[in-house]
mmCIF file of the C-alpha atoms, coordinates in Angstrom:
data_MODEL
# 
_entry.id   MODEL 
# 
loop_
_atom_site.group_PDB 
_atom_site.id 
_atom_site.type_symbol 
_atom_site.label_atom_id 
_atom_site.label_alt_id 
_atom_site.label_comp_id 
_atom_site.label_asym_id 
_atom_site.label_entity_id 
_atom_site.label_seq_id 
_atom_site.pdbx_PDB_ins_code 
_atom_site.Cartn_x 
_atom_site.Cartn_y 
_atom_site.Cartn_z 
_atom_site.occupancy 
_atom_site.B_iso_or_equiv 
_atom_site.pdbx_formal_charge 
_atom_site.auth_seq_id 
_atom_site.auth_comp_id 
_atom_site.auth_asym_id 
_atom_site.auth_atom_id 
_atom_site.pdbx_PDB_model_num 
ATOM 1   C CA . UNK A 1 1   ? 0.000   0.000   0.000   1.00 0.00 ? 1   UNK A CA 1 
ATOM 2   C CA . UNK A 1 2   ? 2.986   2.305   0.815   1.00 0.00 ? 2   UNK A CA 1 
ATOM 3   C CA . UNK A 1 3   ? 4.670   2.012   -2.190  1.00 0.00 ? 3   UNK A CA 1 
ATOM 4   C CA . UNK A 1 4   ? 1.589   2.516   -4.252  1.00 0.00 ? 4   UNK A CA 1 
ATOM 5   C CA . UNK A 1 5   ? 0.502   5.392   -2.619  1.00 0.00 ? 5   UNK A CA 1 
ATOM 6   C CA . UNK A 1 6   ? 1.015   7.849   -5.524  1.00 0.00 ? 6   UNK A CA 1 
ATOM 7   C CA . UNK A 1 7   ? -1.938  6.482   -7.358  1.00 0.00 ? 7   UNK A CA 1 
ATOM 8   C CA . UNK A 1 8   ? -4.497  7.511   -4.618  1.00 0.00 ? 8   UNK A CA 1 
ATOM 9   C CA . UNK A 1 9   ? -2.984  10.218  -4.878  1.00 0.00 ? 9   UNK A CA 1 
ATOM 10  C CA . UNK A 1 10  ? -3.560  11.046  -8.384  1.00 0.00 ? 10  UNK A CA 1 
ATOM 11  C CA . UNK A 1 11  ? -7.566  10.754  -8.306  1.00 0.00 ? 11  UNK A CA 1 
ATOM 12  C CA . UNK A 1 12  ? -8.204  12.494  -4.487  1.00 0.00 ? 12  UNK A CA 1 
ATOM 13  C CA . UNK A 1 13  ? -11.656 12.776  -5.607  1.00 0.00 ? 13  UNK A CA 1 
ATOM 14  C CA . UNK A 1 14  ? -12.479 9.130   -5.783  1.00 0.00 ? 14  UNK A CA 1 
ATOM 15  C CA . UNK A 1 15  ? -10.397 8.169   -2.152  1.00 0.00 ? 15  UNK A CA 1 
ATOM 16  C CA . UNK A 1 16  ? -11.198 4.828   -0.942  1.00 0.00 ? 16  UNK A CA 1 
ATOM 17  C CA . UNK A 1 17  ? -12.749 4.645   2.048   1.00 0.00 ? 17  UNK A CA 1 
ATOM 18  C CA . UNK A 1 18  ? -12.851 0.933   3.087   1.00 0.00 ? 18  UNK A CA 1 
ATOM 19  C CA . UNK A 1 19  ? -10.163 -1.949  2.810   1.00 0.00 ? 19  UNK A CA 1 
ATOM 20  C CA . UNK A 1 20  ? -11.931 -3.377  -0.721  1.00 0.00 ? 20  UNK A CA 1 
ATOM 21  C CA . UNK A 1 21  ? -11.720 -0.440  -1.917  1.00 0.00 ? 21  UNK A CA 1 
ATOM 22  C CA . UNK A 1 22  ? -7.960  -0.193  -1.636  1.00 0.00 ? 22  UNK A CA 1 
ATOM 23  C CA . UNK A 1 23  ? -7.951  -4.262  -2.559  1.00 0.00 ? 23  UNK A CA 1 
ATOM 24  C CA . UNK A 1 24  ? -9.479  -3.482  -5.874  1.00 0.00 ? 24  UNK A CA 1 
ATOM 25  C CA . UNK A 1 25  ? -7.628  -0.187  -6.290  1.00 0.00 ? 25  UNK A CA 1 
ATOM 26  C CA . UNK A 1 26  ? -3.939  -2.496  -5.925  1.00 0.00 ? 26  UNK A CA 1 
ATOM 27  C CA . UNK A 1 27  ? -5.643  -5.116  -7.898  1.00 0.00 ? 27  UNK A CA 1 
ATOM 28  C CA . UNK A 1 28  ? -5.901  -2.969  -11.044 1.00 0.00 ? 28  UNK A CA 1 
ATOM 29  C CA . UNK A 1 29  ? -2.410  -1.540  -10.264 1.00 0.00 ? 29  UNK A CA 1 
ATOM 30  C CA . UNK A 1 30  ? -0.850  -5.089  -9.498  1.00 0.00 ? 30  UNK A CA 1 
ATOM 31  C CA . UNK A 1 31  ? -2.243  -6.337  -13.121 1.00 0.00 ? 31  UNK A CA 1 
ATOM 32  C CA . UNK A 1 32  ? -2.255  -3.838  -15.302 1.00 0.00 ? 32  UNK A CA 1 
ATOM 33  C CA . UNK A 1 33  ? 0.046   -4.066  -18.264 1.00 0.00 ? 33  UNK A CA 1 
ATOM 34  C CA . UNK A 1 34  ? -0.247  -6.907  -21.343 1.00 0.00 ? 34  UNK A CA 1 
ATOM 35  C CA . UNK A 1 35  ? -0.945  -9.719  -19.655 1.00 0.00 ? 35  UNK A CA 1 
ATOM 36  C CA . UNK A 1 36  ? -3.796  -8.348  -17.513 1.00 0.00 ? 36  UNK A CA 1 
ATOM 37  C CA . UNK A 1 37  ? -6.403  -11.170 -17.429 1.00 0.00 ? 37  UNK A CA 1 
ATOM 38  C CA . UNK A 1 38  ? -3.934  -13.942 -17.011 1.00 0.00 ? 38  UNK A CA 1 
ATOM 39  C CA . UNK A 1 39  ? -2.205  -11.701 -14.459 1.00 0.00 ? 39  UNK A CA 1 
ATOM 40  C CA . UNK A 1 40  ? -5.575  -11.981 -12.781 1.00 0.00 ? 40  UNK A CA 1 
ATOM 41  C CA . UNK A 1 41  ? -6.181  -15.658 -13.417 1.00 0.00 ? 41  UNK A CA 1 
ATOM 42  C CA . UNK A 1 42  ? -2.631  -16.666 -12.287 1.00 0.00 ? 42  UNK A CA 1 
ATOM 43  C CA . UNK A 1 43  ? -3.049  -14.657 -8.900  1.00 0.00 ? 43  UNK A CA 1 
ATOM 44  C CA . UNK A 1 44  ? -6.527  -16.033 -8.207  1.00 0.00 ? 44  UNK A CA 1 
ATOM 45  C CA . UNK A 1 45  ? -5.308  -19.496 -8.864  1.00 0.00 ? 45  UNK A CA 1 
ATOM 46  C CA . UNK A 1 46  ? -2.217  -19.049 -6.830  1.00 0.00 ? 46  UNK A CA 1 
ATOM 47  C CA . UNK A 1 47  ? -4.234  -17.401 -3.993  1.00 0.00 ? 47  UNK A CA 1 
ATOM 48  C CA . UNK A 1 48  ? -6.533  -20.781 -4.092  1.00 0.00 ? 48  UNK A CA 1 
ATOM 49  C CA . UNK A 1 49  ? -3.590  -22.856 -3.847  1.00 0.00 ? 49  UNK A CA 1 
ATOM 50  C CA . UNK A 1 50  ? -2.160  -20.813 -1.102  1.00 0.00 ? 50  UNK A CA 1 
ATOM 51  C CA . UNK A 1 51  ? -5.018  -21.022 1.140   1.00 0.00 ? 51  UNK A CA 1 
ATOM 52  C CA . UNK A 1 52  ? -4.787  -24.743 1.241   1.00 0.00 ? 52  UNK A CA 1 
ATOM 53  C CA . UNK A 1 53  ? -1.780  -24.402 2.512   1.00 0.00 ? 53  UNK A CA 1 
ATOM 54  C CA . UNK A 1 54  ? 0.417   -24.633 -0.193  1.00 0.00 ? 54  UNK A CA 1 
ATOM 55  C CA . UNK A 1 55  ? 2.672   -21.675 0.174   1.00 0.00 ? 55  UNK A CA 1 
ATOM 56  C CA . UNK A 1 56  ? 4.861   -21.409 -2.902  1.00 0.00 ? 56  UNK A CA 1 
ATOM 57  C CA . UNK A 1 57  ? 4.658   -23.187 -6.353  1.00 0.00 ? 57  UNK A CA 1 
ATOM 58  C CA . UNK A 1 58  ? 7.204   -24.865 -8.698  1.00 0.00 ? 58  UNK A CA 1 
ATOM 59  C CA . UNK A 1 59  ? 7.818   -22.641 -11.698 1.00 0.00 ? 59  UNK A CA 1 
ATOM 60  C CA . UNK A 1 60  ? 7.848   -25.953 -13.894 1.00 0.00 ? 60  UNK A CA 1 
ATOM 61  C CA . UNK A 1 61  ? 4.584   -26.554 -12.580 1.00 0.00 ? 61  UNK A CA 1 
ATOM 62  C CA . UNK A 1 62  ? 3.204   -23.795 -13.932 1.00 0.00 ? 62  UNK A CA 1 
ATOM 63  C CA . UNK A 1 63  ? 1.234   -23.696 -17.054 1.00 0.00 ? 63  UNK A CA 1 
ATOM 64  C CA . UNK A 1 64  ? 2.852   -21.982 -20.177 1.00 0.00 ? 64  UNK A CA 1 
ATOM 65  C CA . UNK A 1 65  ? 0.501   -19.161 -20.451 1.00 0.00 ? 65  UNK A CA 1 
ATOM 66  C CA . UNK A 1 66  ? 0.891   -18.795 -16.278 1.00 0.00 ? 66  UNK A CA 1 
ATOM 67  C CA . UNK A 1 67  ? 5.040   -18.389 -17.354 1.00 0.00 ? 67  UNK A CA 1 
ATOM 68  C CA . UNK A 1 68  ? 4.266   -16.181 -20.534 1.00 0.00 ? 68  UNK A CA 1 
ATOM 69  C CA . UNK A 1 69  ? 1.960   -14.016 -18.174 1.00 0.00 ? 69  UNK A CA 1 
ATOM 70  C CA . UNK A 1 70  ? 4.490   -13.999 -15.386 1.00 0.00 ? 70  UNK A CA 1 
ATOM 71  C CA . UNK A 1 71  ? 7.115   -12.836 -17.847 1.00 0.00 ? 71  UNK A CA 1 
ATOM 72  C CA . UNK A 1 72  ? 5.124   -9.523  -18.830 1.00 0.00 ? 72  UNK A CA 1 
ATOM 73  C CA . UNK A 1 73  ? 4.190   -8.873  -14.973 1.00 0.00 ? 73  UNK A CA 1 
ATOM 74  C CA . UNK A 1 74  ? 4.588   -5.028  -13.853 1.00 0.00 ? 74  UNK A CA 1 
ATOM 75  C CA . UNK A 1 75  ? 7.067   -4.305  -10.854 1.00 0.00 ? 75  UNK A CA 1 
ATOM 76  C CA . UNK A 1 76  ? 4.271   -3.945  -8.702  1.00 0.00 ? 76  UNK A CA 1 
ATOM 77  C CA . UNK A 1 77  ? 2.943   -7.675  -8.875  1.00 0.00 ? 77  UNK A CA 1 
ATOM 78  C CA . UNK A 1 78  ? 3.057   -9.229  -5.749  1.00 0.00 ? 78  UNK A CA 1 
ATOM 79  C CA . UNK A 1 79  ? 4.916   -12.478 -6.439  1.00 0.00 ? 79  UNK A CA 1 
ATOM 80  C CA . UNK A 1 80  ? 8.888   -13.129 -5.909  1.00 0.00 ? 80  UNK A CA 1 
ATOM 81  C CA . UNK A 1 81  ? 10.998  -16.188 -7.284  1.00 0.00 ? 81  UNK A CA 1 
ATOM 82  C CA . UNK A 1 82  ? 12.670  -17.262 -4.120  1.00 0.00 ? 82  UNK A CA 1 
ATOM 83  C CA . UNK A 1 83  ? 16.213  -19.115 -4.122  1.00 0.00 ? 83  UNK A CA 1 
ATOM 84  C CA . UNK A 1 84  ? 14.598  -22.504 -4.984  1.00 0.00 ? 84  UNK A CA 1 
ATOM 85  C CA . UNK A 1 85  ? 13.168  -21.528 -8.313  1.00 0.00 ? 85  UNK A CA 1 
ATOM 86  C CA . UNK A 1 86  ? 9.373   -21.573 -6.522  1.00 0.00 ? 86  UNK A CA 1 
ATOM 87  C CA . UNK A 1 87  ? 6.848   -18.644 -7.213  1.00 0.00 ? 87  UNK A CA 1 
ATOM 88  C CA . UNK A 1 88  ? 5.611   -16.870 -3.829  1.00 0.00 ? 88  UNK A CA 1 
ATOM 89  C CA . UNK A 1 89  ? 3.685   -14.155 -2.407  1.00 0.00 ? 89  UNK A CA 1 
ATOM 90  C CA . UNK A 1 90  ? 5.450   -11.042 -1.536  1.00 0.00 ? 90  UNK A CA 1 
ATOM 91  C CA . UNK A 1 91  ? 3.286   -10.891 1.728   1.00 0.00 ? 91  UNK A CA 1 
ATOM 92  C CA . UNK A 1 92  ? -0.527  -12.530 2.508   1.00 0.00 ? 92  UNK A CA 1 
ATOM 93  C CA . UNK A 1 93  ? -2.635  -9.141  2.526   1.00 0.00 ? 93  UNK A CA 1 
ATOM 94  C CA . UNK A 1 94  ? -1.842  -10.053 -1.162  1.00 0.00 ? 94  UNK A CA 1 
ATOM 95  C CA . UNK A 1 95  ? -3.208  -13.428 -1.181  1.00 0.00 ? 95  UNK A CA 1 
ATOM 96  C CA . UNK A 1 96  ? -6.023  -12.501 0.633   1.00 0.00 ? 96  UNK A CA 1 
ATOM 97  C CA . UNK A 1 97  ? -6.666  -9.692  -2.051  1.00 0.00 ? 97  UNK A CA 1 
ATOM 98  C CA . UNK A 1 98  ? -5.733  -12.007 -4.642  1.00 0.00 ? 98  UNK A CA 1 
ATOM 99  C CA . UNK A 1 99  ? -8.749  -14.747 -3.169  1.00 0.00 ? 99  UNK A CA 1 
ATOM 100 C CA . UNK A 1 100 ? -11.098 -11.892 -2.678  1.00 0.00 ? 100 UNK A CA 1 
ATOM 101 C CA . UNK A 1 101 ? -11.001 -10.987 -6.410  1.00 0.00 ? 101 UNK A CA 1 
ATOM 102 C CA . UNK A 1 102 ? -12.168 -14.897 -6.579  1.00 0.00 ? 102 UNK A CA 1 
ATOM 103 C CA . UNK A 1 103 ? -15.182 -14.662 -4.300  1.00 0.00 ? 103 UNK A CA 1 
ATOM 104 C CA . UNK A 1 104 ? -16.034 -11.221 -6.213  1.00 0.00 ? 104 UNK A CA 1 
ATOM 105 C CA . UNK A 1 105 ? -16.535 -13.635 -8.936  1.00 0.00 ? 105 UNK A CA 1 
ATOM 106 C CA . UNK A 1 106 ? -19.209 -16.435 -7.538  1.00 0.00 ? 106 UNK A CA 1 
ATOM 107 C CA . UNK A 1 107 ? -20.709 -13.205 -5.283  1.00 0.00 ? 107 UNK A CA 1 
ATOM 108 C CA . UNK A 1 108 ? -24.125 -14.228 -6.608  1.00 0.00 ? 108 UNK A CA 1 
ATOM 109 C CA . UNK A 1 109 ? -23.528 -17.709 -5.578  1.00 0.00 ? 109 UNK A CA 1 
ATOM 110 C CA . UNK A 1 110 ? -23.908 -17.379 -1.389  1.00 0.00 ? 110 UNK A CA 1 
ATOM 111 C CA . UNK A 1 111 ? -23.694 -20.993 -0.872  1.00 0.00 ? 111 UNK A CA 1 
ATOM 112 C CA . UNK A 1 112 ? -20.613 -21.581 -2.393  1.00 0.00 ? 112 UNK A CA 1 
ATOM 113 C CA . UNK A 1 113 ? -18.598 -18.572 -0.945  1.00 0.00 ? 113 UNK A CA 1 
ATOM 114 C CA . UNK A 1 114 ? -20.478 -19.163 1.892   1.00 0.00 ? 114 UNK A CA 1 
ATOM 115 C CA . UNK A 1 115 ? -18.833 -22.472 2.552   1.00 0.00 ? 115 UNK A CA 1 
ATOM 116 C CA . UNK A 1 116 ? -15.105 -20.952 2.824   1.00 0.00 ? 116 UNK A CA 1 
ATOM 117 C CA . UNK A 1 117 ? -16.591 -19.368 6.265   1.00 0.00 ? 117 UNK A CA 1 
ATOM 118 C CA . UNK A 1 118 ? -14.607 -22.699 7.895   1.00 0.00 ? 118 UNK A CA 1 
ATOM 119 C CA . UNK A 1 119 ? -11.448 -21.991 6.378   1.00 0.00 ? 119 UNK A CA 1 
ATOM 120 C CA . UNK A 1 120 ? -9.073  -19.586 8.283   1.00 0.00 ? 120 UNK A CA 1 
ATOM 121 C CA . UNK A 1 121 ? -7.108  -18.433 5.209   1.00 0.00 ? 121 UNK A CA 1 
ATOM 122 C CA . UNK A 1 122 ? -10.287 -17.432 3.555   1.00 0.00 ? 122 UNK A CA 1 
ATOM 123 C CA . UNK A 1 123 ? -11.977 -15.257 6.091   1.00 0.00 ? 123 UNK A CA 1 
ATOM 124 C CA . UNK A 1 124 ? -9.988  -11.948 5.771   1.00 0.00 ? 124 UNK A CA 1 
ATOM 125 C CA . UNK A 1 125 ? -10.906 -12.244 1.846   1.00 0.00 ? 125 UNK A CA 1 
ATOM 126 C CA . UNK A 1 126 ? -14.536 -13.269 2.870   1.00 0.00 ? 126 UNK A CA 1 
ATOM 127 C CA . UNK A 1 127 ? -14.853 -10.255 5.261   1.00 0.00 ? 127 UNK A CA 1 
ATOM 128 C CA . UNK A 1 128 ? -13.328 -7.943  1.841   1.00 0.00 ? 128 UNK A CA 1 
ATOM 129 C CA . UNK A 1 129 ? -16.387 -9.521  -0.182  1.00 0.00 ? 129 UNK A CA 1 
ATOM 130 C CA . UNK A 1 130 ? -19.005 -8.490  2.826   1.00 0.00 ? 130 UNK A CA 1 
ATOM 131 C CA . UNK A 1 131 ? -17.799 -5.176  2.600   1.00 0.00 ? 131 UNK A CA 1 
ATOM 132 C CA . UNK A 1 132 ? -18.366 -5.259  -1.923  1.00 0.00 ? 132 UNK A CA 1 
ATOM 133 C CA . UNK A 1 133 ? -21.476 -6.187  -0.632  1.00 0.00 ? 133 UNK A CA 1 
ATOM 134 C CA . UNK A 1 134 ? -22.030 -3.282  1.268   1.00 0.00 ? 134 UNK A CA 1 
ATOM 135 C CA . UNK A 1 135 ? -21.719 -1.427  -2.065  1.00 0.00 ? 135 UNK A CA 1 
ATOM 136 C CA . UNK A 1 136 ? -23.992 -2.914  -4.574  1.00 0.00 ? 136 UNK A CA 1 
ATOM 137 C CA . UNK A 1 137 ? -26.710 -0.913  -5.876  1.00 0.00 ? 137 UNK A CA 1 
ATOM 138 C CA . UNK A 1 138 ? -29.494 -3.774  -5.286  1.00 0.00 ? 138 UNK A CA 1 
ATOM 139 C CA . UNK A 1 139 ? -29.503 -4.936  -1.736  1.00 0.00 ? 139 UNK A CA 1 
ATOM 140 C CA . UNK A 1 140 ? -32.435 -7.739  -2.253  1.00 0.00 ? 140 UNK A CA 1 
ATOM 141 C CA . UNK A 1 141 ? -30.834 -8.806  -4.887  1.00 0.00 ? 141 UNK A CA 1 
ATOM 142 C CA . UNK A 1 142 ? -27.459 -9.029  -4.879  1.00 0.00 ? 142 UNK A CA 1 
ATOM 143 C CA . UNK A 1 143 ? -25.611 -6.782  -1.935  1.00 0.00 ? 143 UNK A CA 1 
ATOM 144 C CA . UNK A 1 144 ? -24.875 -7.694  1.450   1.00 0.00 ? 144 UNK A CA 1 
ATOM 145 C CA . UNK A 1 145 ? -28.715 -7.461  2.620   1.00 0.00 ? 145 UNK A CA 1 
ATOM 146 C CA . UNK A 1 146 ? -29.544 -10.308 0.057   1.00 0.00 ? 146 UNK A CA 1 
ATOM 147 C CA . UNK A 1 147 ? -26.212 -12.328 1.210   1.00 0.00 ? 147 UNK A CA 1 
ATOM 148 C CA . UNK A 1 148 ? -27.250 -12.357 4.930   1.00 0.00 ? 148 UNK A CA 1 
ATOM 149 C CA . UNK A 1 149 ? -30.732 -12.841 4.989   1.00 0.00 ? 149 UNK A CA 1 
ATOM 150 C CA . UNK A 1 150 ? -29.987 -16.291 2.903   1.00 0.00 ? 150 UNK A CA 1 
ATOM 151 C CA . UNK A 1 151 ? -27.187 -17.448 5.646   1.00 0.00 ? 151 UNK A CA 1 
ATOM 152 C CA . UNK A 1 152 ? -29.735 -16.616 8.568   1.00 0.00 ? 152 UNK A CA 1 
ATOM 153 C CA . UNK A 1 153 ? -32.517 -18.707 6.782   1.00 0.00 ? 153 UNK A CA 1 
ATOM 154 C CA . UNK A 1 154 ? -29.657 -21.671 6.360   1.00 0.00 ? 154 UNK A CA 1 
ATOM 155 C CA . UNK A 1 155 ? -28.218 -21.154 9.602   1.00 0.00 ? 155 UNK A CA 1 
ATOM 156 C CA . UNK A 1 156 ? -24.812 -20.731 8.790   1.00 0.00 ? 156 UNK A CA 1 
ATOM 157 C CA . UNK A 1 157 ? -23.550 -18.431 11.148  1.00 0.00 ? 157 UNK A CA 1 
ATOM 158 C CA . UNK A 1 158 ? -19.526 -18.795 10.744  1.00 0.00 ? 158 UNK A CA 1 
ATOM 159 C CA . UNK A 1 159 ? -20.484 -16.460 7.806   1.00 0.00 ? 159 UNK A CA 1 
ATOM 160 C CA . UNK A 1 160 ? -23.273 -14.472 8.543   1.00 0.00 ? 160 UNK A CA 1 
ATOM 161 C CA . UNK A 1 161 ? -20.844 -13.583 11.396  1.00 0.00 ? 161 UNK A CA 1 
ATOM 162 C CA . UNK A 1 162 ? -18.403 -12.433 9.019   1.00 0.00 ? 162 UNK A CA 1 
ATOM 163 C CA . UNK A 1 163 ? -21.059 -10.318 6.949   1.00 0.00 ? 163 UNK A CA 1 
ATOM 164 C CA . UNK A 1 164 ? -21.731 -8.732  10.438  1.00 0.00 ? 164 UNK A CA 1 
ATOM 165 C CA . UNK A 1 165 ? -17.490 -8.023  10.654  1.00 0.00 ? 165 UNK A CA 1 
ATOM 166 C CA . UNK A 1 166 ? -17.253 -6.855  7.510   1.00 0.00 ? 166 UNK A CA 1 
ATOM 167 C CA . UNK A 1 167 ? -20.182 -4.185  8.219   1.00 0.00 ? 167 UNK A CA 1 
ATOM 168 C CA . UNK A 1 168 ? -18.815 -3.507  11.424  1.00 0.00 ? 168 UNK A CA 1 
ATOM 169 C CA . UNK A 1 169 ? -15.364 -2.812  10.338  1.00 0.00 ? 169 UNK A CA 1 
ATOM 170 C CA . UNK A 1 170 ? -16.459 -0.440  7.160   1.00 0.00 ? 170 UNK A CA 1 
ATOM 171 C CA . UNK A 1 171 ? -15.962 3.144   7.637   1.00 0.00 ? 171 UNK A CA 1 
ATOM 172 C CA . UNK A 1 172 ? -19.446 3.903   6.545   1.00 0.00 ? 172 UNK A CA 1 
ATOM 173 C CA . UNK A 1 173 ? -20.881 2.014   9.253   1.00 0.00 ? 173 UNK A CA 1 
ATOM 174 C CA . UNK A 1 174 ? -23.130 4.762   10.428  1.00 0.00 ? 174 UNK A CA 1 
ATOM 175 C CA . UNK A 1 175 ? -24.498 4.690   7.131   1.00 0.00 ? 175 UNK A CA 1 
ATOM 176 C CA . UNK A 1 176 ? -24.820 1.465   6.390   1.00 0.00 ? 176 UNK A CA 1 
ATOM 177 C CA . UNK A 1 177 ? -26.927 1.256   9.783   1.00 0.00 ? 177 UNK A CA 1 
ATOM 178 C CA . UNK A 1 178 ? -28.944 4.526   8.907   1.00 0.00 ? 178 UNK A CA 1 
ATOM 179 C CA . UNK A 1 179 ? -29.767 2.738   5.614   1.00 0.00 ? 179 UNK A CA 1 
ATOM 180 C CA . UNK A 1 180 ? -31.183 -0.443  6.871   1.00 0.00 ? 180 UNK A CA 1 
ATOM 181 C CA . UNK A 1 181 ? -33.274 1.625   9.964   1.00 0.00 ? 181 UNK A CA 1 
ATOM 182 C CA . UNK A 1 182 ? -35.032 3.756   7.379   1.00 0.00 ? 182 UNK A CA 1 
# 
């Protein structure tokens, strides 16, 4: 974040003002450049991977186009070659980032993101989607509202509890709250 700090600075008007917002704000700046949807892909994938505990990954593992991608990645991506020729995150906030950009994905799909609530490496990322949620434009349908209404009917409350972090720990909380007491 420190070392991208010159691009919040160049748009002041449009500041983010909650951790996602700063996640997808890195995201663009992490991928941008030729390669930008396998960028993406690779990260995600990588960030999957990483979260079941595998921590770094074999560069002749990697698929061709992962390598061709890799090749044309910016400065700013978040993966190192360490000394035993294994791909790596530079630190997790960027795996966590990386498997939040996943869940932004299969957002409409609450059961299936749903079911990551029992995996510690997934939470931070799952609390990042609760605050998208927050967001969107359609709260029956498709924003955090929607998303927590369908875990209390199920009963699944390892991630209705995170949809309930995620609100509590956006800046707009007063907001949020004034919104849903109206």
């Amino acid at each position: 974040v420190v070392t991208a700090e010159s691009s919040f600075r160049e748009d002041a008007t449009n500041a983010p003002t909650s951790t996602s917002d700063i996640a997808d704000r890195l995201w663009s700046r992490w991928t941008s450049g030729p390669a930008t949807t396998q960028l993406q892909r690779l990260l995600m994938q990588l960030a999957i991977r990483d979260a079941a505990f595998e921590r770094s990954f074999a560069i002749s593992n990697l698929a061709t186009s992962d390598l061709a991608a890799f090749d044309q990645r910016s400065s700013e991506l978040p993966l190192q070659v360490n000394a035993r020729n294994r791909v790596e995150f530079v630190h997790d906030l960027a795996s966590d980032w990386a498997r939040y950009q996943r869940l932004k994905e299969i957002a409409d799909d609450v059961g299936q993101w749903a079911a990551l609530a029992r995996e510690p490496l997934w939470i931070p990322a799952l609390r990042l989607l609760g605050q998208f949620l927050l967001t969107q434009p359609d709260q029956a349908l498709g924003g955090w509202d929607h998303a927590f209404e369908q875990l209390t009917v199920e009963g699944n409350v390892e991630a209705s509890d995170i949809l309930l972090d995620a609100l509590c720990l956006d800046a707009r909380l007063d907001c949020h709250l004034e919104n849903r007491l109206a």
